[in-house]
C-alpha positions as CSV (number, residue, x, y, z in Angstrom):
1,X,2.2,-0.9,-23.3
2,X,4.0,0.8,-20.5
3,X,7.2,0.6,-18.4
4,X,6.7,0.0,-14.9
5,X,9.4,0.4,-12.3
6,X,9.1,-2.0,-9.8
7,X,10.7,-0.8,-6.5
8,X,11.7,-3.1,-3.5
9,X,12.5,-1.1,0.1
10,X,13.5,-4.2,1.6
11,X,17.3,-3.9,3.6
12,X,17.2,-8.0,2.7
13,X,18.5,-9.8,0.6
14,X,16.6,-13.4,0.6
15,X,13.4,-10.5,1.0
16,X,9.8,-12.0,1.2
17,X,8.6,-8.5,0.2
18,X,11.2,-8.2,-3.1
19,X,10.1,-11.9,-3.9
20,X,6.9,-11.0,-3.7
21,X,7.1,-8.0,-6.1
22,X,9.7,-9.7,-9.1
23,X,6.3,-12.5,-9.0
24,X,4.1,-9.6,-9.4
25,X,6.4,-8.1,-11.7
26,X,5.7,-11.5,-14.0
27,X,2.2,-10.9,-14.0
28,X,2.8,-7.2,-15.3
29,X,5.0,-8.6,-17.5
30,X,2.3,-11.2,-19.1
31,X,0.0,-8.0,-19.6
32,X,2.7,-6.6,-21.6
33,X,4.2,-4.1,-19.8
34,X,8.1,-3.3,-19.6
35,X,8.9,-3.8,-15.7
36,X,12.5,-2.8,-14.6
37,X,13.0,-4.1,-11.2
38,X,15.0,-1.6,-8.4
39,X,16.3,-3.3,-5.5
40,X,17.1,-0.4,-3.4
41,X,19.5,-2.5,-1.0
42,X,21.8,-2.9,-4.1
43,X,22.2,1.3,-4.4
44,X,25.5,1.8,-2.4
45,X,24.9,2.4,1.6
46,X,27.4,5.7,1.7
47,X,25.3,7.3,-1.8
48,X,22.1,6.9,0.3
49,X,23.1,8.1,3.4
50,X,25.1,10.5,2.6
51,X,22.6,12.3,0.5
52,X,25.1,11.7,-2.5
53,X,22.7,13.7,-5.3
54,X,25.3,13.1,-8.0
55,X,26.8,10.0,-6.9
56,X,26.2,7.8,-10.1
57,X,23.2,5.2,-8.5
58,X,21.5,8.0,-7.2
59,X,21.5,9.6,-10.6
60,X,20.9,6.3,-12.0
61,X,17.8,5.6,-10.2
62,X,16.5,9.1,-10.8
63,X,16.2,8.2,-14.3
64,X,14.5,4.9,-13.5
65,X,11.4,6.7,-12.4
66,X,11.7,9.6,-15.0
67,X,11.3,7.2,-17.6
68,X,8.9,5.2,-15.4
69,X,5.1,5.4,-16.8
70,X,3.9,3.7,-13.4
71,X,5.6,2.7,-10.3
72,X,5.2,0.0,-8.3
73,X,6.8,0.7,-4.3
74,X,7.0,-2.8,-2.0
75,X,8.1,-2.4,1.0
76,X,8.6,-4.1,4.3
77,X,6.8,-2.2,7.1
78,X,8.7,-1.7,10.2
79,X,7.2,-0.1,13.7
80,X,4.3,0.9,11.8
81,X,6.1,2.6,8.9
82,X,7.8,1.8,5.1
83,X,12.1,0.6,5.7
84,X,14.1,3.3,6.1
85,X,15.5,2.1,3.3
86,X,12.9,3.2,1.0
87,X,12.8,6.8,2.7
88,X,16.4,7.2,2.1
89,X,16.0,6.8,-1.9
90,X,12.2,8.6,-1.9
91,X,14.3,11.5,-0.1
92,X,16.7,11.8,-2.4
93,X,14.5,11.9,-5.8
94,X,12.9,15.1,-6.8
95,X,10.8,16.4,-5.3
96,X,7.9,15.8,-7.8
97,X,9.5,12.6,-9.2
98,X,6.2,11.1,-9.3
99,X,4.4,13.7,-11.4
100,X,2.0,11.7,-14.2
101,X,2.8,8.3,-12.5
102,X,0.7,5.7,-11.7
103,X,1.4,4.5,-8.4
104,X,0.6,0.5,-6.6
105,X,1.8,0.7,-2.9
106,X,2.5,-2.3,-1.7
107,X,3.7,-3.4,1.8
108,X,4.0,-6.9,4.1
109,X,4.9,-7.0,7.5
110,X,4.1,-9.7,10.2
111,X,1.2,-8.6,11.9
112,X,-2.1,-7.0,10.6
113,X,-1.3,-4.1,13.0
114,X,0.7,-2.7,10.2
115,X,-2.0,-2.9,7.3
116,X,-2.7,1.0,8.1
117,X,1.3,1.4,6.9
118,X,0.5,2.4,3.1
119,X,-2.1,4.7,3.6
120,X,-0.9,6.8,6.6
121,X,3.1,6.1,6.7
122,X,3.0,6.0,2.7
123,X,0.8,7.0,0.6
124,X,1.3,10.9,1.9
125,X,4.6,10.7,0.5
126,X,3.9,9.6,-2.5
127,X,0.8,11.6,-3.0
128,X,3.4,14.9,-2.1
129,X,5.9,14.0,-5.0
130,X,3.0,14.4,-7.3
131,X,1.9,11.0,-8.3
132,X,-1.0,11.0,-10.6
133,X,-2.5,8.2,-9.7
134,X,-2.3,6.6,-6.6
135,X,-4.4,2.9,-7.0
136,X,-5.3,1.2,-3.8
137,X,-2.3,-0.5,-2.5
138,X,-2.4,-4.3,-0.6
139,X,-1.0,-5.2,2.3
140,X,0.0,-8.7,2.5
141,X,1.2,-10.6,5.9
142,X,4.8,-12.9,6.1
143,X,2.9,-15.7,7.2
144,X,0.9,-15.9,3.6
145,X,4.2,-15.7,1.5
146,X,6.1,-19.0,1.2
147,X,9.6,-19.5,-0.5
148,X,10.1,-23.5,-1.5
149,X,13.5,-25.2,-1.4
150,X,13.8,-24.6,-5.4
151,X,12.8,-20.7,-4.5
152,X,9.2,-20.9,-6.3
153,X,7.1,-18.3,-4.3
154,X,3.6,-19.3,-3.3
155,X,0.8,-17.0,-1.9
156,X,-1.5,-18.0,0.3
157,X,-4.8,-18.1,-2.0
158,X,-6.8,-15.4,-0.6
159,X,-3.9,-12.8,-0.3
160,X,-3.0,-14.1,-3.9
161,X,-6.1,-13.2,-5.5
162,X,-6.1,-9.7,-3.5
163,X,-3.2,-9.1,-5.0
164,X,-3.8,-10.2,-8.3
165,X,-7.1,-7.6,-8.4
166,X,-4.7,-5.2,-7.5
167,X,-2.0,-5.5,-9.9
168,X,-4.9,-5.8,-12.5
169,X,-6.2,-2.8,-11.4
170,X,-2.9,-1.0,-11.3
171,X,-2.5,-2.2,-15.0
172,X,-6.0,-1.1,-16.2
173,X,-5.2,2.6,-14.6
174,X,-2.1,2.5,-16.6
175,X,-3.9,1.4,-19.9
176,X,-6.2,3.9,-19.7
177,X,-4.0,7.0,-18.4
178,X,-4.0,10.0,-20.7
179,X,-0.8,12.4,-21.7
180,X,-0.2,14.1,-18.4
181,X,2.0,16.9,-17.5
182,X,5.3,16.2,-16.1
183,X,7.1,18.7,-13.8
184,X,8.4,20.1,-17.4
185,X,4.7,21.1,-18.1
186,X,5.5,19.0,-21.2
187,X,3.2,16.2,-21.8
188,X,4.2,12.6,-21.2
C-alpha cells in the first residue's frame, strides 16, 4: 500500500492531539499502509528556529515527506491558528514538498471556535506547497479525547466515528491515486 507520514505540531509531550494521531496511525496501519510517525517537538528547538536548512533533523524530516505518498498534519490549534510549532517545520520544507501528496488535516483545540482552523489557518498552506490532494480534514474538541491511567485513548463516539470516516476516506484517496508528477516532473 502506501507510506503515510503522520505529523504531530503539538509543543507537548503527554499531547492529546499526538495521541490522537499514533491511534489513527493504528487504524492506517490495519489498512495496510506504512505510517512513520513525526513528532515535530522532538526536532531540536535551535534547528527550527534558527532556520537551520542543513542541520541534520531538518534534512532528516525533509526526506520523511519526500518519500511520503500521503501525509497526515495534527495539530493543536492555538488563537485560532495551527502551533507555531508546525509552521516552523512547514517553513522550513520546500517549497512544494507536498507536490503528489495526499493530504488529512487534522486539528483539536478546546472550543468549537477553532473548528474554522484547518480550512482558513491550514489548509492554504498546504494547498500552496502543492499537495495533490487535500481530503476534508476533522476537527476534534479536548473534551472528547480521554487518556486512561494505563494511557489507552478513548474518543468520544461521535467524534470517533467522524474521524474514523475520515481516515477511511484519506485511505481510499490514497488507494486510488494515480502516478503524479513530483516537483522533478518525474512521476511518483
Amino acid at each position: 500500500m502506501s507510506t503515510v507520514l503522520s505529523v504531530s505540531g503539538s509543543p507537548s509531550a503527554t499531547s492529546r492531539t499526538a495521541r490522537l494521531l499514533r491511534h489513527l496511525d493504528d487504524r492506517l496501519i490495519a489498512q495496510g499502509h506504512e505510517v512513520i510517525p513525526l513528532d515535530v517537538r522532538t526536532i531540536p528547538a535551535e534547528a527550527l528556529l534558527g532556520a537551520d536548512f542543513r542541520h541534520p533533523a531538518i534534512v532528516e524530516a525533509t526526506a520523511l515527506f519526500e518519500r511520503a505518498d500521503g501525509v497526515v498534519i495534527g495539530t493543536p490549534v492555538y488563537k485560532a491558528a495551527y502551533s507555531g510549532l508546525l509552521k516552523s517545520l512547514l517553513d522550513l520544507l520546500p517549497q512544494y514538498a507536498l507536490v503528489g501528496k495526499t493530504v488529512l488535516p487534522l486539528a483539536t483545540g478546546g472550543t468549537t471556535a477553532h473548528v474554522l482552523a484547518i480550512d482558513y489557518a491550514l489548509r492554504p498552506v498546504l494547498s500552496s506547497m502543492g499537495a495533490a490532494h487535500i481530503v476534508q480534514g476533522w476537527f476534534t474538541l479536548d473534551k472528547d479525547i480521554t487518556v486512561g491511567d494505563d494511557r489507552t485513548l478513548t474518543v468520544a463516539q461521535g467524534p470517533a466515528e467522524a474521524l474514523a470516516q475520515v481516515v477511511d476516506q484519506f485511505s481510499e484517496a490514497l488507494g486510488s491515486r494515480t502516478a503524479l508528477p513530483t516537483a522533478t516532473g518525474r512521476a511518483a
